[in-house]
KESELO-483603 format. One record per residue (C-alpha): z, y, x negated; residue number from 1; residue in three letters. Coordinates in pm, 1 decimal, always signed. Each point is the difference from the previous one (the first is absolute). Layout:
[site [Z,Y,X],NUM,ALA]
...
//
This chain:
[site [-3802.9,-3297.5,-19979.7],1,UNK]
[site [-312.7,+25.1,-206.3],2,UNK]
[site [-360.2,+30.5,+125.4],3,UNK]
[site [-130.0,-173.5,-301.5],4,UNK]
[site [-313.3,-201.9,+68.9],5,UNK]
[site [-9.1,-376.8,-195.0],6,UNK]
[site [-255.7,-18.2,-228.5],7,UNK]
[site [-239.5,-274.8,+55.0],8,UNK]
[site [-203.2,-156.4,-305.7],9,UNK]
[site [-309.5,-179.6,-61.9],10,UNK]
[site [+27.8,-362.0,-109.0],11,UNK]
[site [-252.8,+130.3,-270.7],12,UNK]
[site [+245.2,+236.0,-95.2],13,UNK]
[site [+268.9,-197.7,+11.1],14,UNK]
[site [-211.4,-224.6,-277.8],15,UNK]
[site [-96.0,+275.9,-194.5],16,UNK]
[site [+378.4,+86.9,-73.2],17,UNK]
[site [+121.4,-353.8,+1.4],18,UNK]
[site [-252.5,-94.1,-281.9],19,UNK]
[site [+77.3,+354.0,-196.7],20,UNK]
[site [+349.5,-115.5,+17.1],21,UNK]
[site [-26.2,-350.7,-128.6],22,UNK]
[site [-209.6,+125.5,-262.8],23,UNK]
[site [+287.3,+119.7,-162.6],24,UNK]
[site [-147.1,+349.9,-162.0],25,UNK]
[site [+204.3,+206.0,+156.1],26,UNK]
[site [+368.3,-32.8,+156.5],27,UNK]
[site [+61.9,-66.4,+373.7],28,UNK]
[site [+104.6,+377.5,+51.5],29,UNK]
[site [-302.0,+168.3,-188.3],30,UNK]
[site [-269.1,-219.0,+252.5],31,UNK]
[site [+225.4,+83.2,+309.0],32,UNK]
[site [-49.5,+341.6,-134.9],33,UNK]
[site [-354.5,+7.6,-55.3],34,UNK]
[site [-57.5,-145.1,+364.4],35,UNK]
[site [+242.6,+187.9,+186.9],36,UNK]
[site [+204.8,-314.0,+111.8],37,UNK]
[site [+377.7,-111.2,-63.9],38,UNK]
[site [+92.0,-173.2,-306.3],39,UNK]
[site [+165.6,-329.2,+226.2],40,UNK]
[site [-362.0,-2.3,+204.9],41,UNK]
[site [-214.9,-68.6,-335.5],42,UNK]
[site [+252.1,-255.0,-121.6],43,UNK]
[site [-13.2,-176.4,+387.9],44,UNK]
[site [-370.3,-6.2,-32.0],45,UNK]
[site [-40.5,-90.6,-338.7],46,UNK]
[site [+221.2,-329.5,+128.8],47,UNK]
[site [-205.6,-68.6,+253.9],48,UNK]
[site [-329.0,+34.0,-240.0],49,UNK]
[site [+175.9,-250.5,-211.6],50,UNK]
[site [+113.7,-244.5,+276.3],51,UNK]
[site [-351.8,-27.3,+195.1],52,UNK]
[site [-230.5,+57.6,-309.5],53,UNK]
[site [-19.9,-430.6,-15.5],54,UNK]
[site [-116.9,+24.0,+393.9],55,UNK]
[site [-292.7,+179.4,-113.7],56,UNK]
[site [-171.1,-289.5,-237.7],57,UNK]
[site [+56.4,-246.0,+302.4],58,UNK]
[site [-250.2,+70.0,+271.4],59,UNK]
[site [-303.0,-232.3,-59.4],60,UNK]
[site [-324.7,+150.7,-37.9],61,UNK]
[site [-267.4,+16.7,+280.3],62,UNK]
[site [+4.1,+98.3,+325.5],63,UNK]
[site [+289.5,-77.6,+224.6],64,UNK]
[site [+4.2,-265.0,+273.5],65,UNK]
[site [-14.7,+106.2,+311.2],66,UNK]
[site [+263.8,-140.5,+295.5],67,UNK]
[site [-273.3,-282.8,+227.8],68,UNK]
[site [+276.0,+27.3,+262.7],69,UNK]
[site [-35.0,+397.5,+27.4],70,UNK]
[site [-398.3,-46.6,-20.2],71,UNK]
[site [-40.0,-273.6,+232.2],72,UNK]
[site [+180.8,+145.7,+234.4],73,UNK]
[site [-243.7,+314.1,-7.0],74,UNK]
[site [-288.7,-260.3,+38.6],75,UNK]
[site [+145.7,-164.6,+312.8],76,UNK]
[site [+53.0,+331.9,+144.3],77,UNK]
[site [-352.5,+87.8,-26.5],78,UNK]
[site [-153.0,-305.3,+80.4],79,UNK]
[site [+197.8,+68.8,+350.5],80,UNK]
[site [-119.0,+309.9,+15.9],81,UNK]
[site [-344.7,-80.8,-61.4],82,UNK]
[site [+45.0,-283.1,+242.5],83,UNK]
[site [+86.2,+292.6,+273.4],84,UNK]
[site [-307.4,+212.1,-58.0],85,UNK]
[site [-169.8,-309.8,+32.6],86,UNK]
[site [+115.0,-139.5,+344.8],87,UNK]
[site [-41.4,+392.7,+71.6],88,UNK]
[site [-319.0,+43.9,-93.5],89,UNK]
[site [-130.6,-344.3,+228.1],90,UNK]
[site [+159.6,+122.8,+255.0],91,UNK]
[site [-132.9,+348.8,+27.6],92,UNK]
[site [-330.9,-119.8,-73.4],93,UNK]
[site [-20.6,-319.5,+265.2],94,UNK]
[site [-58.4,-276.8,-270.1],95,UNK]
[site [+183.0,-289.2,+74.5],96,UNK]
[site [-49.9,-282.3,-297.2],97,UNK]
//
């Protein structure tokens, strides 16, 4: 059994070879070459480069919306817990409103 560790790359990498390899300069085995990778991993990434390159044109500009639900809830949870100090506070100090 071998004690070969997996390589793991960089999603930048991964777009550096994918875009060498659509280019189309050199072939599929020279790039896997240069980069130290296997020929069948540059052709799986250039495929994937290819398949979500349309996604990246899609996201509308400006900032992204935030989720109200996840945000109010934070609110209500510190309104209650400013409501505690509160109610602590009067009590501690003997004003009753």
């Amino acid at each position: 059994m071998s004690e070969r560790k997996r390589k793991n790359f960089s999603s930048q990498f991964k777009a550096k070879v994918a875009l060498e390899a659509i280019r189309g300069v050199k072939t599929v085995t020279e790039i896997a070459q240069a980069f130290g990778v296997h020929p069948t991993q540059v052709g799986q990434w250039k495929k994937v480069l290819q398949e979500q390159a349309s996604g990246v044109f899609d996201a509308e500009r400006g900032p992204k919306p935030t989720e109200p639900a996840v945000s109010q809830e934070r609110l209500y949870s510190e309104i209650g817990r400013l409501k505690m100090d509160l109610d602590w506070l009067k009590k501690k100090s003997g004003i009753s409103l």
